[in-house]
Each structure stands twice: as structure tokens, then as C-alpha cells.
DORO-606272 format. One record per residue (C-alpha): x, y, z; residue in three letters. Coordinates in Angstrom, 2 decimals, always signed. Layout:
residues N
- px/py/pz/gumar
- X/Y/Z/ALA
...
***
This chain:
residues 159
- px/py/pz/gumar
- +3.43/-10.19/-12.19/UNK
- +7.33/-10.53/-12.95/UNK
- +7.13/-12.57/-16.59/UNK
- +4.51/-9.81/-17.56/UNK
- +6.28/-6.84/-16.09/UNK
- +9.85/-8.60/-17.25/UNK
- +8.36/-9.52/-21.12/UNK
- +6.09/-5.73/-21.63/UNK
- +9.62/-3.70/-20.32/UNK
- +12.46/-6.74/-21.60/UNK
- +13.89/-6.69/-18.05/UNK
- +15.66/-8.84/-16.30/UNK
- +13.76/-10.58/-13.11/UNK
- +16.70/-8.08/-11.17/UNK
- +15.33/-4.91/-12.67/UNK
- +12.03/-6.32/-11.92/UNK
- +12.88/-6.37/-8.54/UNK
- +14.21/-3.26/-8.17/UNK
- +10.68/-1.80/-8.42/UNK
- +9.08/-3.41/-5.39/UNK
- +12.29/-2.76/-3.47/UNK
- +11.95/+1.00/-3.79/UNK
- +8.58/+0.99/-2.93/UNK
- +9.85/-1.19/+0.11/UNK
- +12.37/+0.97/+0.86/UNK
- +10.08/+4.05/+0.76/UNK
- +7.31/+2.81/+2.88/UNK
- +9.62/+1.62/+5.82/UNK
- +11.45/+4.28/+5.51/UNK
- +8.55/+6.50/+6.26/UNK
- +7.50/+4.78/+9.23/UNK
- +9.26/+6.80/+11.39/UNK
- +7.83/+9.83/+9.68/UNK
- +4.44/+9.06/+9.08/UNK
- +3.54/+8.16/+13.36/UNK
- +4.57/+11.76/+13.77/UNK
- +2.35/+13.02/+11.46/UNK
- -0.62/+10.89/+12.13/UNK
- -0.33/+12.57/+16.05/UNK
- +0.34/+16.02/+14.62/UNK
- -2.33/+16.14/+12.24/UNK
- -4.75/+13.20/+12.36/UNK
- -4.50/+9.27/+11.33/UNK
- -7.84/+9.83/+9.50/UNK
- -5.65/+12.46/+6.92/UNK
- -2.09/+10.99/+7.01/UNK
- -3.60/+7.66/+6.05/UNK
- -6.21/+8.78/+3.56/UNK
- -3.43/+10.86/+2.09/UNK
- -1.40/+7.11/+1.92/UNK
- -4.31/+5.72/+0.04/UNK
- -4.65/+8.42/-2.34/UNK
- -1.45/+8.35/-3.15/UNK
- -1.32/+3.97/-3.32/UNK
- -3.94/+4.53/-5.54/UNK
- -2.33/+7.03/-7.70/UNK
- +0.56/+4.78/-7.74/UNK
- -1.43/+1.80/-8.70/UNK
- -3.23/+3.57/-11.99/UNK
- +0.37/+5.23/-12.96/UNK
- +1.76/+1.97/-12.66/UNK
- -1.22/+0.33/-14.93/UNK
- -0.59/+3.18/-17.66/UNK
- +3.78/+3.21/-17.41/UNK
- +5.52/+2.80/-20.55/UNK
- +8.97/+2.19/-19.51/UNK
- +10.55/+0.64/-16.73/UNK
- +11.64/+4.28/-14.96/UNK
- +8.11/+5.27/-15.14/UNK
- +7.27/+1.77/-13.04/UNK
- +9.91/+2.57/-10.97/UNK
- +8.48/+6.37/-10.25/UNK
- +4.79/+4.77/-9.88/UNK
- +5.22/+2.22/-8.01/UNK
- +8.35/+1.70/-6.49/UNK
- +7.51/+5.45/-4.71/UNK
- +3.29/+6.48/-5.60/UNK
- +2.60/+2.76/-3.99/UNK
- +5.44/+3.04/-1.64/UNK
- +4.45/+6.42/-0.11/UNK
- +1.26/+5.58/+0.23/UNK
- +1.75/+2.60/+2.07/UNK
- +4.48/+4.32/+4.20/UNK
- +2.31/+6.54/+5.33/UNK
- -0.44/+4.33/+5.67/UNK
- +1.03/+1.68/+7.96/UNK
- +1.79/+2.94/+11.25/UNK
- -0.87/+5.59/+11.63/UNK
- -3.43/+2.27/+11.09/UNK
- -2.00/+0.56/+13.80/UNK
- -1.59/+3.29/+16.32/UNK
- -5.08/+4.47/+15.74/UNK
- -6.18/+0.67/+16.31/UNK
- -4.00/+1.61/+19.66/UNK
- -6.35/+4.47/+21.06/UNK
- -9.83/+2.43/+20.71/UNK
- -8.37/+0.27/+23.37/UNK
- -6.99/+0.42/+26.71/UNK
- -7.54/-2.87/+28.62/UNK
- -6.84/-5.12/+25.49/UNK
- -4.41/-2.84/+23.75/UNK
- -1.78/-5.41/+22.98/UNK
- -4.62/-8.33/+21.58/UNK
- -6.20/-5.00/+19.46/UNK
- -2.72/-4.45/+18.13/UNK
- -2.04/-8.05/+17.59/UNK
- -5.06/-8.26/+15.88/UNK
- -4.79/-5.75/+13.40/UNK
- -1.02/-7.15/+12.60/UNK
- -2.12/-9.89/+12.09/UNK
- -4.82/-8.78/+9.21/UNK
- -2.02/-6.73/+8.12/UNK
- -0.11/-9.96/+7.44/UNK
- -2.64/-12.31/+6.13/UNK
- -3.74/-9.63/+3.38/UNK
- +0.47/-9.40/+2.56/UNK
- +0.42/-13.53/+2.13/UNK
- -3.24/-13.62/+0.32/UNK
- -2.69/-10.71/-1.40/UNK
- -0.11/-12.34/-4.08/UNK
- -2.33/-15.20/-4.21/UNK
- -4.79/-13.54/-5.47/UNK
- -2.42/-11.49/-7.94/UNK
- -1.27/-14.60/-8.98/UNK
- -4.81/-16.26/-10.14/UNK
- -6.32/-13.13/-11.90/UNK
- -2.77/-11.86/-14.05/UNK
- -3.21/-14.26/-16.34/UNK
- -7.06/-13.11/-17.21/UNK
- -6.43/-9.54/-16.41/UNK
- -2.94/-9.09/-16.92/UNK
- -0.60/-6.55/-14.60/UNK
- -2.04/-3.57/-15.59/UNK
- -5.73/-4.51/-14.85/UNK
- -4.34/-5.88/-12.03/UNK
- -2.86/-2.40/-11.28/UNK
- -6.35/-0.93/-11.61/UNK
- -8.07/-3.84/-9.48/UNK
- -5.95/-2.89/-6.67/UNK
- -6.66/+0.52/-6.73/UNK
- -10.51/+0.11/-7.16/UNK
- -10.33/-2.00/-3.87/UNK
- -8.78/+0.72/-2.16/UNK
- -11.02/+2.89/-3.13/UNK
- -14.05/+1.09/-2.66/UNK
- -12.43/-0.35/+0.93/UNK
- -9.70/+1.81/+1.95/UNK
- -10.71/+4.79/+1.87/UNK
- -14.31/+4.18/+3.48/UNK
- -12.36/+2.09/+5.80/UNK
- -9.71/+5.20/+7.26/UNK
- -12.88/+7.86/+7.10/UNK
- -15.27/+5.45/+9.26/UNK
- -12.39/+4.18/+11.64/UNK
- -9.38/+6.15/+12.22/UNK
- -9.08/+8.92/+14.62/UNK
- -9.55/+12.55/+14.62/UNK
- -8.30/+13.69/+17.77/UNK
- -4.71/+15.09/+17.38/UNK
***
């Protein structure tokens, strides 16, 4: 998405950059926060509320009309939503098992990873017909249509 994001905003690849790096920095940065409040409330909500949000951050992002707005968007709607997303995920994948915790967890990392390397793949193949806003949108569609249904059905509700 860079030459599209870097042409539509005339941005260097730097300032480019920048706006996945806040969102990086805001979702690890909430790791921390978001276990807690995944066991004080319930993974189901913390990470529901983290897809909400991605997706909020994904259709602001599709609409922005300067860089700062990008920045706000996604660098911290996509950000916090992933941040608090994340952990809660993998800890609920935690409490379905007790013999094969570790292989669950592995597991589940693993998927985590191969959607973060297939992910831009993808991206890559359908800018150039859809372009980085309707990418934007795609991305929150699949949440929505995935995610979402995904953290109601499987995530826990014990606190």
C-alpha cells in the first residue's frame, strides 16, 4: 500500500511508515493492559471491543484525507484494536486446554503468524484492482464477517 498511501498524501516512504509504527507501538503496548482486562471482564468483550475498534480504524482509514487523519485511524483505531485483541485470543485459547496447553498455544501462534506473512500477500495482489482504501474496507468486512463471529462463538466468558 506505500506508493498509493505515499502518491494520494505526497509522503515520503518515512512518513508512510510512521503510520504502521504507531499502530505497532499501540498494540504492543497494550499487551500488558489488555490480559488484565480480558481476566477482569471477559476475553469475549475485551476482544470484540479490539475488533470493533480495528474495524473502525480500517473504514476511517479508507475515508482519511490527510496523512494525520491516517495516522489517528490507523496508526491508533487499528492499533487499539489489535492491542487489545492479541493477548486475550491467546490466553482464552489457554483455558480450553489443560493437557496440551503449550501445542494449543503454539497452535494458535502460529495462525497468528501465518495470517501476519499471508496477510500482505494478499494486500499486495488486490491494491492494484481495489486500491488502499477498498482495501481498507476489505479488511474490515473480513473482520466483521470472521472476527467478530469468531470471538462471540469461541472466547471465554468466565471472568
Amino acid at each position: 500500500m506505500f506508493p498509493g498511501l505515499s502518491e494520494e498524501f505526497a509522503a515520503s516512504r518515512g512518513e508512510i511508515a510512521l503510520v504502521f509504527s504507531i499502530s505497532a507501538f499501540v498494540f504492543y503496548s497494550l499487551g500488558a493492559i489488555a490480559g488484565p482486562l480480558a481476566d477482569r471482564w471477559s476475553s469475549r468483550g475485551v476482544i470484540a471491543t479490539g475488533l470493533v475498534a480495528m474495524i473502525m480504524g480500517y473504514i476511517g482509514a479508507s475515508h482519511a484525507q490527510s496523512l494525520a487523519s491516517l495516522y489517528v485511524w490507523y496508526g491508533i483505531g487499528v492499533g487499539l484494536g489489535i492491542g487489545l485483541s492479541y493477548v486475550p485470543a491467546i490466553a482464552a485459547v489457554q483455558s480450553w486446554f489443560i493437557l496440551k496447553r503449550s501445542r494449543a498455544s503454539g497452535i494458535a501462534t502460529a495462525g497468528i503468524g501465518l495470517g501476519t506473512l499471508l496477510l500482505p500477500l494478499t494486500i499486495g495482489r488486490l491494491v492494484s484492482g481495489l486500491g488502499w482504501r477498498g482495501c481498507f474496507i476489505g479488511l474490515a468486512v473480513v473482520i466483521a464477517a470472521i472476527g467478530l463471529p469468531a470471538a462471540m462463538l469461541g472466547a471465554q466468558t468466565s471472568r
